[in-house]
Structures are given as C-alpha cells and as structure tokens.
TORKOL-4160 file (C-alpha; in steps of 0.2 Angstrom, whole numbers, padded with zeros to 4 digits, m for minus):
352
<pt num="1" X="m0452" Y="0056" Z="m0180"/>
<pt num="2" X="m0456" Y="0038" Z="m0181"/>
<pt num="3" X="m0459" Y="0037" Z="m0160"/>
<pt num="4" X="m0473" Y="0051" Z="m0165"/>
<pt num="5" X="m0478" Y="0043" Z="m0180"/>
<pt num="6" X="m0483" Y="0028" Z="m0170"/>
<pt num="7" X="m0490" Y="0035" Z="m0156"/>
<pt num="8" X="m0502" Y="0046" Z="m0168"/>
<pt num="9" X="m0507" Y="0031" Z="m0178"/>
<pt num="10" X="m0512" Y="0021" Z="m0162"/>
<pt num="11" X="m0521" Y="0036" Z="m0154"/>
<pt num="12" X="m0531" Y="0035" Z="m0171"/>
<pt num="13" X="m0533" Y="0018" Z="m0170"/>
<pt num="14" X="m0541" Y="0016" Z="m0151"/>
<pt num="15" X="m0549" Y="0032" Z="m0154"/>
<pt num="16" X="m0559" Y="0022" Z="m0169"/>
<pt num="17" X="m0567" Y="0007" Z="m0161"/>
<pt num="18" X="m0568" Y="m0001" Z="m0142"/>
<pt num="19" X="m0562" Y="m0019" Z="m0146"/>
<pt num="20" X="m0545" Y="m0010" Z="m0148"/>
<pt num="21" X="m0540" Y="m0013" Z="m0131"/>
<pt num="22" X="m0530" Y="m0025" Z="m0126"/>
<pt num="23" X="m0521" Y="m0024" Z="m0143"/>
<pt num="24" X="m0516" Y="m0006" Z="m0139"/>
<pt num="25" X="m0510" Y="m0011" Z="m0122"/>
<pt num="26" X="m0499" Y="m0024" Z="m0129"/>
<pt num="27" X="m0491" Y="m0014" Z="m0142"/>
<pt num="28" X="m0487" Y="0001" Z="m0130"/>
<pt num="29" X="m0476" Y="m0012" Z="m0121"/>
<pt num="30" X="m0467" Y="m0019" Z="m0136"/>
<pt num="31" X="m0463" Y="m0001" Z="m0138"/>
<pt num="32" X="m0456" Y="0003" Z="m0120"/>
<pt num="33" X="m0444" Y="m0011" Z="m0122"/>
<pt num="34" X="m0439" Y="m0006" Z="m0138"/>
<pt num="35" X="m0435" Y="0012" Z="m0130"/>
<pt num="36" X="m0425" Y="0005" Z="m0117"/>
<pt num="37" X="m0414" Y="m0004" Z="m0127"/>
<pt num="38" X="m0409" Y="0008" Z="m0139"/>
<pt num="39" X="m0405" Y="0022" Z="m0123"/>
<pt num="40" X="m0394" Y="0009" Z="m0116"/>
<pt num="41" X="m0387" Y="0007" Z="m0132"/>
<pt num="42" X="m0383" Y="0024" Z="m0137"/>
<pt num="43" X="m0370" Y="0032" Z="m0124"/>
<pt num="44" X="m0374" Y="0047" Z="m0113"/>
<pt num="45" X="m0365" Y="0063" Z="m0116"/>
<pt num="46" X="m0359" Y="0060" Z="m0097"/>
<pt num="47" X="m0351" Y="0044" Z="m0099"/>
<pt num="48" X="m0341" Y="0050" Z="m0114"/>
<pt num="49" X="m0333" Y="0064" Z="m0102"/>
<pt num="50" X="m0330" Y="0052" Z="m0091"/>
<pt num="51" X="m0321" Y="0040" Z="m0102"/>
<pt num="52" X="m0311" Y="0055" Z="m0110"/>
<pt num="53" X="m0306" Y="0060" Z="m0091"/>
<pt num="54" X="m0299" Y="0042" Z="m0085"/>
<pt num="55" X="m0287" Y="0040" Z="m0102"/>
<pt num="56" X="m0277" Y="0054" Z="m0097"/>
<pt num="57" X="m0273" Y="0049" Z="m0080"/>
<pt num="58" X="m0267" Y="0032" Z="m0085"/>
<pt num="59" X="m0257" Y="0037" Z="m0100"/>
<pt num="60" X="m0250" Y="0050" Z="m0087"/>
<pt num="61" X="m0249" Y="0034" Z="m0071"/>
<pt num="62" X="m0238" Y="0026" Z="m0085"/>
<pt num="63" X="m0225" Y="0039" Z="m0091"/>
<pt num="64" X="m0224" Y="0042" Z="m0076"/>
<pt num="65" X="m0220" Y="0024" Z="m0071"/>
<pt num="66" X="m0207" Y="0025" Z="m0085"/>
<pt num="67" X="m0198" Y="0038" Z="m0080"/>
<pt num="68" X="m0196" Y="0031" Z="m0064"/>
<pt num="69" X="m0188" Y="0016" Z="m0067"/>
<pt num="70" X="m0178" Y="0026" Z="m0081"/>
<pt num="71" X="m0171" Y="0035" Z="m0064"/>
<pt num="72" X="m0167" Y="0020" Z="m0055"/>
<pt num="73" X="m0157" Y="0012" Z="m0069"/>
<pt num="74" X="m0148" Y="0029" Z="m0072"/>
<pt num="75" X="m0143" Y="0028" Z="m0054"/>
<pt num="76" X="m0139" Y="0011" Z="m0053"/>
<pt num="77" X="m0130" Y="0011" Z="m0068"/>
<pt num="78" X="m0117" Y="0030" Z="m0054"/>
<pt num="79" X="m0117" Y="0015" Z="m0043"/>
<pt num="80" X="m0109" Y="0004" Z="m0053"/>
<pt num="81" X="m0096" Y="0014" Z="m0062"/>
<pt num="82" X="m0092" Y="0018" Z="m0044"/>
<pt num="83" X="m0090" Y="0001" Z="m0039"/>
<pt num="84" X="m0079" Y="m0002" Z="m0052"/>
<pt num="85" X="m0068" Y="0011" Z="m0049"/>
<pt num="86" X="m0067" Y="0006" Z="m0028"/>
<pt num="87" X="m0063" Y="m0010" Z="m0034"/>
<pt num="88" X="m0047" Y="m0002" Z="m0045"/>
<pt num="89" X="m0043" Y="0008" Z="m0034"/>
<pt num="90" X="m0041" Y="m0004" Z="m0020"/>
<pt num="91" X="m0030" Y="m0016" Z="m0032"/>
<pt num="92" X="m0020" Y="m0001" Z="m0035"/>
<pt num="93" X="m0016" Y="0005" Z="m0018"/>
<pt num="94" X="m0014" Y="m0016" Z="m0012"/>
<pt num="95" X="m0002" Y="m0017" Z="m0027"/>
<pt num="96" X="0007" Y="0000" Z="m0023"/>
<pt num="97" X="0009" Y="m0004" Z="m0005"/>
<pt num="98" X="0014" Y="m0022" Z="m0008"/>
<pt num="99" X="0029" Y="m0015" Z="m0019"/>
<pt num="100" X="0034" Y="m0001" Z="m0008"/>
<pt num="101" X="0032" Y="m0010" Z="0012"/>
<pt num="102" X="0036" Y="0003" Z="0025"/>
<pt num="103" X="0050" Y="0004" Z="0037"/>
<pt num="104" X="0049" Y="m0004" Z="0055"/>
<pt num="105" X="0064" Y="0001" Z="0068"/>
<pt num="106" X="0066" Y="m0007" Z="0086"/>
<pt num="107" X="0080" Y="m0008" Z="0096"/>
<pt num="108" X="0085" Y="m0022" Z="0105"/>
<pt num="109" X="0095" Y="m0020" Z="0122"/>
<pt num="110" X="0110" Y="m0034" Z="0123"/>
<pt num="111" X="0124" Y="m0039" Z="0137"/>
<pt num="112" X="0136" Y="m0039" Z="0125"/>
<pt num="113" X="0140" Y="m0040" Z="0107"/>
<pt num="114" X="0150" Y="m0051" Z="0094"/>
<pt num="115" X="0167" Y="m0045" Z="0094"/>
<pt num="116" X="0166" Y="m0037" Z="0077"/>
<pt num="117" X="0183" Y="m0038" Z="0064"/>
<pt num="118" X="0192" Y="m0020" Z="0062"/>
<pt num="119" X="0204" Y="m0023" Z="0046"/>
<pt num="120" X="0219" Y="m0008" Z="0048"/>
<pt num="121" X="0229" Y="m0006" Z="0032"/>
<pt num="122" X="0243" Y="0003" Z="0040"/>
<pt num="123" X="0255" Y="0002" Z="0022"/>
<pt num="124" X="0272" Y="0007" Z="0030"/>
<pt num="125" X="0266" Y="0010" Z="0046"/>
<pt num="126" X="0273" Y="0001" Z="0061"/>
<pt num="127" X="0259" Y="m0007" Z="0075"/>
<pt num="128" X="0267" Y="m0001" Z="0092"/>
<pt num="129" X="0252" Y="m0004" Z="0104"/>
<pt num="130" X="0234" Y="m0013" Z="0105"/>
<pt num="131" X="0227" Y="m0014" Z="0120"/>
<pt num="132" X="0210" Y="m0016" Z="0129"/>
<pt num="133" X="0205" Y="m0005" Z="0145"/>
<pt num="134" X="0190" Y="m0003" Z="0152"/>
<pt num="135" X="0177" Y="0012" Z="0160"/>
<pt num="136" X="0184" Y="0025" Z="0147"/>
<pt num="137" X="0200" Y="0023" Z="0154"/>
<pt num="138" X="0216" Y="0025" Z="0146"/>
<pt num="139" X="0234" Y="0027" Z="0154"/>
<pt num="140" X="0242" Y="0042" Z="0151"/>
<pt num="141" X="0257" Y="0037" Z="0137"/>
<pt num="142" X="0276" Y="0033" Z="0144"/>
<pt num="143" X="0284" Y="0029" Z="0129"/>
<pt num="144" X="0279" Y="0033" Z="0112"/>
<pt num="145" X="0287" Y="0026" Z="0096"/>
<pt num="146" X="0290" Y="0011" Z="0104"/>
<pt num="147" X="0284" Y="m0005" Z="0106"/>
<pt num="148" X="0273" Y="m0009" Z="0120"/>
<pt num="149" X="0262" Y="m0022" Z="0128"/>
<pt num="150" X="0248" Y="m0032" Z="0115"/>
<pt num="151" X="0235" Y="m0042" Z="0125"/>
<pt num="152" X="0222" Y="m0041" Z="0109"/>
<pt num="153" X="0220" Y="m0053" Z="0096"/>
<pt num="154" X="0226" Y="m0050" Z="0078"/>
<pt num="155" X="0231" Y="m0061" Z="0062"/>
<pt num="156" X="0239" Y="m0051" Z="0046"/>
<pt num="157" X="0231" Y="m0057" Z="0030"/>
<pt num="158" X="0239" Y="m0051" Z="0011"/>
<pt num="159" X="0226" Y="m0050" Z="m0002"/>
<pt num="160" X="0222" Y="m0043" Z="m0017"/>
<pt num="161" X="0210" Y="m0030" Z="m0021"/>
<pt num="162" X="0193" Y="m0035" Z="m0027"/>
<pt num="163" X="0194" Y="m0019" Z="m0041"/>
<pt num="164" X="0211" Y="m0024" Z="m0047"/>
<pt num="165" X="0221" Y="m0039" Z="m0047"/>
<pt num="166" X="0238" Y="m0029" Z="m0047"/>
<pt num="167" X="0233" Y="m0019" Z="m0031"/>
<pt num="168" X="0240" Y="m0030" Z="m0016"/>
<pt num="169" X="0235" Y="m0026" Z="0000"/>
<pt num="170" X="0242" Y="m0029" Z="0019"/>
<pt num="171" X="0229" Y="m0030" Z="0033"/>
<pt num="172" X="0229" Y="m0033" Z="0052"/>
<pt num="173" X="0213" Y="m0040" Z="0059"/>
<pt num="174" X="0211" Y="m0034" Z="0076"/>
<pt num="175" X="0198" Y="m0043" Z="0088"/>
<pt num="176" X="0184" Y="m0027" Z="0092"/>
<pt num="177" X="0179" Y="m0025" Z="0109"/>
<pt num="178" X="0162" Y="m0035" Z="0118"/>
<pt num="179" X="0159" Y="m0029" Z="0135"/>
<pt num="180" X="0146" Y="m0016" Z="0132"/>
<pt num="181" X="0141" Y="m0015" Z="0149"/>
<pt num="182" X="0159" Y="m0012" Z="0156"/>
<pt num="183" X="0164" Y="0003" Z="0142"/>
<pt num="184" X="0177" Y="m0010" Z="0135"/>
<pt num="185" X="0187" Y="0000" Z="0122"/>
<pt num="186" X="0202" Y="m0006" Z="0112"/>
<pt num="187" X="0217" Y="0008" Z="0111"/>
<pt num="188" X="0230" Y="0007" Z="0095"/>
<pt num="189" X="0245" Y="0016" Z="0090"/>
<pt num="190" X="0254" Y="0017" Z="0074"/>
<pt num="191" X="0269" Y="0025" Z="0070"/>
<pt num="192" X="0275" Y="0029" Z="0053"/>
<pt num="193" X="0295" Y="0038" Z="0050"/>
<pt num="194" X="0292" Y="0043" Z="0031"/>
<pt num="195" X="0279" Y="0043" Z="0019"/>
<pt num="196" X="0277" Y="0048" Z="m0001"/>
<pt num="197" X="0259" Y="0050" Z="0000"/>
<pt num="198" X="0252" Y="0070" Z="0000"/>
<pt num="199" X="0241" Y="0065" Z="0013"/>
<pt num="200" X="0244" Y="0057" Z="0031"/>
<pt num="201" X="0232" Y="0043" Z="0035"/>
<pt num="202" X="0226" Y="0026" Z="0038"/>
<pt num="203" X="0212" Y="0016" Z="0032"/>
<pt num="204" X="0202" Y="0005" Z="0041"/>
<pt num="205" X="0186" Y="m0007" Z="0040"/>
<pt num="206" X="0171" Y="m0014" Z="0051"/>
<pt num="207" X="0165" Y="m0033" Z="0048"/>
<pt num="208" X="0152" Y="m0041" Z="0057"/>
<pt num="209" X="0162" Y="m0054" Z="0065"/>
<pt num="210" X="0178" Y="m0060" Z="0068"/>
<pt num="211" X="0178" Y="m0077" Z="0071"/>
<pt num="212" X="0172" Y="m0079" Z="0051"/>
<pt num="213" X="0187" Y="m0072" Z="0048"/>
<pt num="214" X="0199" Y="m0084" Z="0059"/>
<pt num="215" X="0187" Y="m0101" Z="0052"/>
<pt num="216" X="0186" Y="m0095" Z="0035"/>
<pt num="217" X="0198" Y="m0107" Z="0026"/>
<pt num="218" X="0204" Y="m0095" Z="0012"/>
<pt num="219" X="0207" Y="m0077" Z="0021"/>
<pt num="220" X="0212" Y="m0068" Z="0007"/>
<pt num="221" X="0195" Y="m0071" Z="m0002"/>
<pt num="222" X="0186" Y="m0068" Z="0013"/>
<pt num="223" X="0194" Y="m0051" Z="0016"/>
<pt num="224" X="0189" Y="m0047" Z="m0003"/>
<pt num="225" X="0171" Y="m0051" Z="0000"/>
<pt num="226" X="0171" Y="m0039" Z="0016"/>
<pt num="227" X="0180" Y="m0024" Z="0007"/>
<pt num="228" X="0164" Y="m0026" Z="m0007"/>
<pt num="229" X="0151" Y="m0025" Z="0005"/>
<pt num="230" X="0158" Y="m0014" Z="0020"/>
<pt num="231" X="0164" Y="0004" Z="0020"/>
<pt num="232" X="0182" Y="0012" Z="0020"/>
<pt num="233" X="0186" Y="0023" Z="0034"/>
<pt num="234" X="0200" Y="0035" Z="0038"/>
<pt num="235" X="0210" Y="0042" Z="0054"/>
<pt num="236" X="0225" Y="0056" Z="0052"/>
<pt num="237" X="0240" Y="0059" Z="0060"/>
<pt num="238" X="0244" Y="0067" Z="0075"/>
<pt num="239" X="0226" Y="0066" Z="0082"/>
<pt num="240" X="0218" Y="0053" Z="0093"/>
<pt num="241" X="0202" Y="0048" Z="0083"/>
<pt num="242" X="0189" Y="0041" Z="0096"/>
<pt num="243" X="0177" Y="0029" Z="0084"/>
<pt num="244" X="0160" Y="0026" Z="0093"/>
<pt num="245" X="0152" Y="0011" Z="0086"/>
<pt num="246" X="0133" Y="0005" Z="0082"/>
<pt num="247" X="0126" Y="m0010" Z="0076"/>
<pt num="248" X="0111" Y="m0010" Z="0061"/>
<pt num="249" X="0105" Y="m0025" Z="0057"/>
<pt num="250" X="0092" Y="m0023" Z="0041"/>
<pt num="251" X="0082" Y="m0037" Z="0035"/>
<pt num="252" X="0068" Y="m0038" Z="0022"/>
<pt num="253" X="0063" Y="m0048" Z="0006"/>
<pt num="254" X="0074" Y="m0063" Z="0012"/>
<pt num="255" X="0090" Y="m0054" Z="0013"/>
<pt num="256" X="0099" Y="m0048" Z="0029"/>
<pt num="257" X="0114" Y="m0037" Z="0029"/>
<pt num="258" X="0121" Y="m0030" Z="0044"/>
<pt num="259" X="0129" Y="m0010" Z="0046"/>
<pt num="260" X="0139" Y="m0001" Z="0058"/>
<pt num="261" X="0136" Y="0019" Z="0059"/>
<pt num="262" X="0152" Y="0026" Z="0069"/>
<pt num="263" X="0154" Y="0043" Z="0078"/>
<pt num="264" X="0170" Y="0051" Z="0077"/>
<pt num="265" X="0180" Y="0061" Z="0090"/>
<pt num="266" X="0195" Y="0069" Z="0082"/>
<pt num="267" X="0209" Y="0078" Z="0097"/>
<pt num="268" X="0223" Y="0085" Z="0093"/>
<pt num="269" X="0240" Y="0075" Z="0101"/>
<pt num="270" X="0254" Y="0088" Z="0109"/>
<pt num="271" X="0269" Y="0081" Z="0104"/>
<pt num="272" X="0282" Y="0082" Z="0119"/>
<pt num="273" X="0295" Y="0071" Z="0112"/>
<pt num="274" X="0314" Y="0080" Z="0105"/>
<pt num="275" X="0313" Y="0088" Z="0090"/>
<pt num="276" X="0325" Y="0072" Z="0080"/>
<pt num="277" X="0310" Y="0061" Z="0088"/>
<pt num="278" X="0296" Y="0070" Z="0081"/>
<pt num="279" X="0297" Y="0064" Z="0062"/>
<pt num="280" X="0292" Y="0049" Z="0066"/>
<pt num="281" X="0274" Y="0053" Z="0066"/>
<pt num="282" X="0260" Y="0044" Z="0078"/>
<pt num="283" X="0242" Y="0040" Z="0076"/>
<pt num="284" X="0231" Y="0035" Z="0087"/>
<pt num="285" X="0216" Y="0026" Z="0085"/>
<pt num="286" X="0201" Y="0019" Z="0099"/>
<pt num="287" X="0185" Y="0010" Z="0097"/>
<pt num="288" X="0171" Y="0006" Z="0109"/>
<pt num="289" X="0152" Y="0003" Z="0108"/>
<pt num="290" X="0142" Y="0017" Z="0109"/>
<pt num="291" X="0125" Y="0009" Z="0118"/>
<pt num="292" X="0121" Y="m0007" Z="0122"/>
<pt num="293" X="0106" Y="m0007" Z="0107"/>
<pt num="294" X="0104" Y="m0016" Z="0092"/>
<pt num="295" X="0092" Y="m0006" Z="0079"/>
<pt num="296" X="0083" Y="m0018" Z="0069"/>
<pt num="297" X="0075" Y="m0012" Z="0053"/>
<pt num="298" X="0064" Y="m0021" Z="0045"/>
<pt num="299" X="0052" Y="m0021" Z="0029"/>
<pt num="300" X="0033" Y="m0020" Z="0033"/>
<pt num="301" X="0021" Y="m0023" Z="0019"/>
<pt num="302" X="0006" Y="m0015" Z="0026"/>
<pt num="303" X="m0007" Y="m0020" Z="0013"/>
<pt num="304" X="m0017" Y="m0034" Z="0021"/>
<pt num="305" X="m0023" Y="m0047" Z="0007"/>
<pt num="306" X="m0040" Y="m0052" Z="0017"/>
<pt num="307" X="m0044" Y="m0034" Z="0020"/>
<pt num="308" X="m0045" Y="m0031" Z="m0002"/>
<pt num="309" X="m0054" Y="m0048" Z="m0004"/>
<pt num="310" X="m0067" Y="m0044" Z="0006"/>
<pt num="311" X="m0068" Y="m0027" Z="m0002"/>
<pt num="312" X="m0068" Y="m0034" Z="m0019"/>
<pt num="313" X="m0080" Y="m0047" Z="m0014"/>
<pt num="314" X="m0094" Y="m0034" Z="m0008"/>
<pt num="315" X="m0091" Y="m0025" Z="m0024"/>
<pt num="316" X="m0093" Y="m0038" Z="m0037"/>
<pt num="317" X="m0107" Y="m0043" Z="m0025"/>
<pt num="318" X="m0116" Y="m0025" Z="m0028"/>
<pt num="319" X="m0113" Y="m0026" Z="m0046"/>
<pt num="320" X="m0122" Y="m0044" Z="m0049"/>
<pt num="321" X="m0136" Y="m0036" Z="m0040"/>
<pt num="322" X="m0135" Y="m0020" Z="m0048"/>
<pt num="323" X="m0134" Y="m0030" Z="m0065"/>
<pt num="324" X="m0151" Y="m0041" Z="m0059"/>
<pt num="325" X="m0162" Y="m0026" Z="m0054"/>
<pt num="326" X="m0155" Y="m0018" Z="m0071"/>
<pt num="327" X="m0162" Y="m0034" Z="m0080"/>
<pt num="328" X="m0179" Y="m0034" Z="m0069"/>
<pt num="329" X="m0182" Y="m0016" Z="m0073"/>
<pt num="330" X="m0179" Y="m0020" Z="m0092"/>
<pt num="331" X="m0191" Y="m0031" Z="m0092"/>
<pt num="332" X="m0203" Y="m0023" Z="m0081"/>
<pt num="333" X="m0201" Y="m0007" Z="m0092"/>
<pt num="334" X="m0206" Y="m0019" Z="m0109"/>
<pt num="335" X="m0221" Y="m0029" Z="m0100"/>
<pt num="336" X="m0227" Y="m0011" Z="m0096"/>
<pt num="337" X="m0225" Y="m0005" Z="m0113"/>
<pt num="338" X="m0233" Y="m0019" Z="m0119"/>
<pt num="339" X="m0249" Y="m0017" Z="m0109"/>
<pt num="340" X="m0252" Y="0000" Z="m0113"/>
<pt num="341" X="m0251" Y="m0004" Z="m0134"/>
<pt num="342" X="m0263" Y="m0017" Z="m0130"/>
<pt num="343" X="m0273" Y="m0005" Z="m0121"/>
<pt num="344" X="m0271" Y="0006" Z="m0134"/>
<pt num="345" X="m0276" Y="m0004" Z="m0147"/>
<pt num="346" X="m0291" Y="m0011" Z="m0136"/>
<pt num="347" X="m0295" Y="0007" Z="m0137"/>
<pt num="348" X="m0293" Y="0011" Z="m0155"/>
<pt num="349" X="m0306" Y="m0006" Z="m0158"/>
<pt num="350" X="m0320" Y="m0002" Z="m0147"/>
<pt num="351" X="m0319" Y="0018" Z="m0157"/>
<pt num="352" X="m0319" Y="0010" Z="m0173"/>
C-alpha cells in the first residue's frame, strides 16, 4: 500500500509540471534501494525450507555419532572383563600346576649296583647256607638240614622295635648281590625243627645299602630307622621263593627316597629226606637283580613363570589401553554434547 501510495503521488506530481524532472529521477532511486534492502532483509520461503532441511541431518549425524562411540565402549568395556578373566585364569592354572608338578620316569642302564642290605629275622630258625652263584645257576642240594659252605657277608644286630620298646628283635644282615650283568644271585636256606606260631614263615627286609649299615656306629638304631621307612616281606615253608629285585629311586621338592619293587616266584620243594628227618622243616629263599635299569622318577612342575608374565603383561597392557580410549571416548562424547547445546542455543537465539 504505501509502495502504491508513493508511486501514485509522484505520477501526480511529474504529471503537474515539467521542472519535476530530475527530482523524480532521484527519488525513484532512493526508493529502489530501499526495496532491495528490505527483500534481503525479509527471508525467502526457499531458504526457510532449506534451513528446516539441514537441522535434521545434523541432529541425526550426531546421534548417530553418539551411539557409535556408545558401541565401542560397550565393547571395550566385553574386552576388558575378558582380559580380566584370562588373566585369573592364567594364575589359576600357573598356581594349580605349580602345586600338583607331573611325573617324569627314565631309566638309567648300570654295570652294576650297590649291594643292597637284606635284613632276615629268622626267630628260631637256624641259617644253614648263604651263598653266591652266578648265570641262574644253583647246584642241585646234597645235604639239607646241615650246615654248609658261607662265602657271603653277614653281621647279626639285636634291636628293639621302633613301635614298641618290649618287642626285641634278632636280625642277620646279608650282603645283596651286585653283578647285574653276570645274573649274580645270592641262595639261603633256613631250617627250623619246631615252631608255636599258626603260620610258617620268615620275614625279611630290603635297605638301600649295606655298607651304611657296617659304618653306622649304633646298629641297633640304624636297623630301627630302616624298619620305619622300608617294607616287610614274607617267604614260607617248604617253597623256594625266587625274589626278583628293582631299584626306584624318586626325588622331588628336595627329598630323595629310594624303593625296591620285587617279583616273587613261589615253587614248591619235594621233600626226599626219611620221614624222622622231615619235621625239621626248610626254606629257601634267593635274590637276584631283575635288569640292569635304575627307574628314576622325578617331579616336573610344568608351569613355566615367564610364559604367565608375559601373558599377564599383554593383558594389563590391553586394559591400560582399553581404560585410555574408554576416557578419550568420554570426553569425545561430552565435547560433542557440548557443541550441539551450543548450537542448539545458537538456534533458539537467532529464532527469538
């Protein structure tokens, strides 16, 4: 309305005189400018659309932004539970296997071995023969209840027993047999005439060596020291009883003990002697090496200490980084934040 008003009035006014001129042309000017600045004042339906158009798309660029780093620290965070739980379980299994080490058995071959010390505790048994032979050979028996030929090594010691002081004991020490690669075998016979016991046997017992026994200066407590840490054996009556011997030495933690597993052959003996003879009854007893091998078992402990460092090292590793990028996502996610409230507000400024 006013534009029209305006432009009516200085129609009117050029059409009313001819000195009007140049005035006119001046004020249609003036009034040109002043149109141009109020259309670039006033927005354009277009560039509202526009605007309206471009707000969506960054809100969505951001959420989007948001829920992406949201992800990551969700994931980082799987990764680091399951650090930590490698990181258990590897102290776990190092402490498990570090308790329970595993069992290593070798054998080692030998010329010979360390004559061993076979205790016999005959009671009212008579010794009538001890004797080494060689190649699994023993004479065939002349005399029997008699006494024979002794070329072994033997000493007698009278202790008491180490599980009850009144319980006195009589034992003969016998040299064991060395020669492994000859079959040496050592050959005993024992007679006994009467007994009150229900059952007919004798006992008898393996040591490591029998020159501890000969330098030990108090036998008797020697021989109660063996009886606590080696086992008893028996051999009846009327029955050769071939022992077969084997050496297990076991070591672990600091402590060595040594072991002999035996084989037994039990044969029954046909008594040809007279009738009056034959209540004097016999035993027979013989004891060789089975094999020239030592077995050596020996504790392992399988868990290997540099292996779990450099386990635990890579997972405390992944943690510290897992921990930084958890930070730098933080803070990436507020500066974020904070840009699009202060766009926001921006916004809310230029509307108002």
């Amino acid at each position: 309305m006013l534009r029209r008003d305006t432009s009516r009035s200085y129609q009117e006014f050029n059409d009313g005189g001819d000195c009007a001129g140049p005035l006119g042309s001046y004020q249609n000017n003036d009034v040109s400018e002043v149109e141009q600045d109020q259309a670039s004042r006033d927005p354009s339906p277009d560039e509202d659309i526009v605007d309206n158009n471009l707000m969506p798309i960054g809100f969505n660029k951001a959420c989007l932004k948001n829920a992406f780093t949201v992800i990551l620290v969700l994931i980082y965070l799987l990764l680091t539970a399951v650090a930590v739980f490698l990181a258990y379980q590897t102290i776990s299994d190092f402490m498990e296997k570090l308790n329970h080490p595993v069992m290593s058995v070798s054998y080692k071959e030998v010329e010979e071995f360390t004559a061993p010390g076979i205790a016999l505790y005959p009671g009212k048994a008579q010794l009538l023969s001890c004797m080494h032979h060689y190649h699994d050979n023993i004479p065939p028996l002349v005399t029997l209840g008699i006494l024979e030929e002794r070329n072994c090594i033997k000493e007698e010691v009278i202790y008491h027993g180490p599980y009850s002081n009144q319980t006195q004991k009589r034992a003969i020490v016998v040299r064991g047999p060395t020669d492994v690669r000859n079959r040496e075998l050592i050959f005993l016979q024992f007679s006994r005439n009467e007994t009150e016991e229900d059952f007919s046997a004798i006992s008898y017992m393996i040591f490591a060596k029998f020159s501890d026994m000969l330098e030990s200066s108090d036998k008797a407590a020697f021989m109660m020291d063996c009886e606590r840490n080696y086992s008893m054996w028996t051999f009846s009556g009327g029955f050769r009883t071939w022992v077969k011997m084997s050496l297990v030495k076991t070591s672990g933690r600091g402590n060595e003990s040594v072991e002999f597993r035996q084989e037994s052959n039990v044969v029954k003996y046909i008594d040809k002697r007279p009738p009056q003879e034959q209540a004097n009854e016999l035993f027979f007893l013989v004891f060789q090496w089975r094999d020239p091998f030592i077995q050596q078992v020996k504790d392992i402990v399988t868990a290997n200490p540099w292996n779990t460092i450099a386990i635990l090292c890579g997972v405390f590793m992944a943690l510290f980084k897992a921990a930084d990028f958890a930070k730098l996502s933080i803070k990436w996610t507020i500066k974020i934040r904070k840009r699009h409230l202060r766009a926001k507000m921006r916004e809310l400024t230029q509307i108002s």
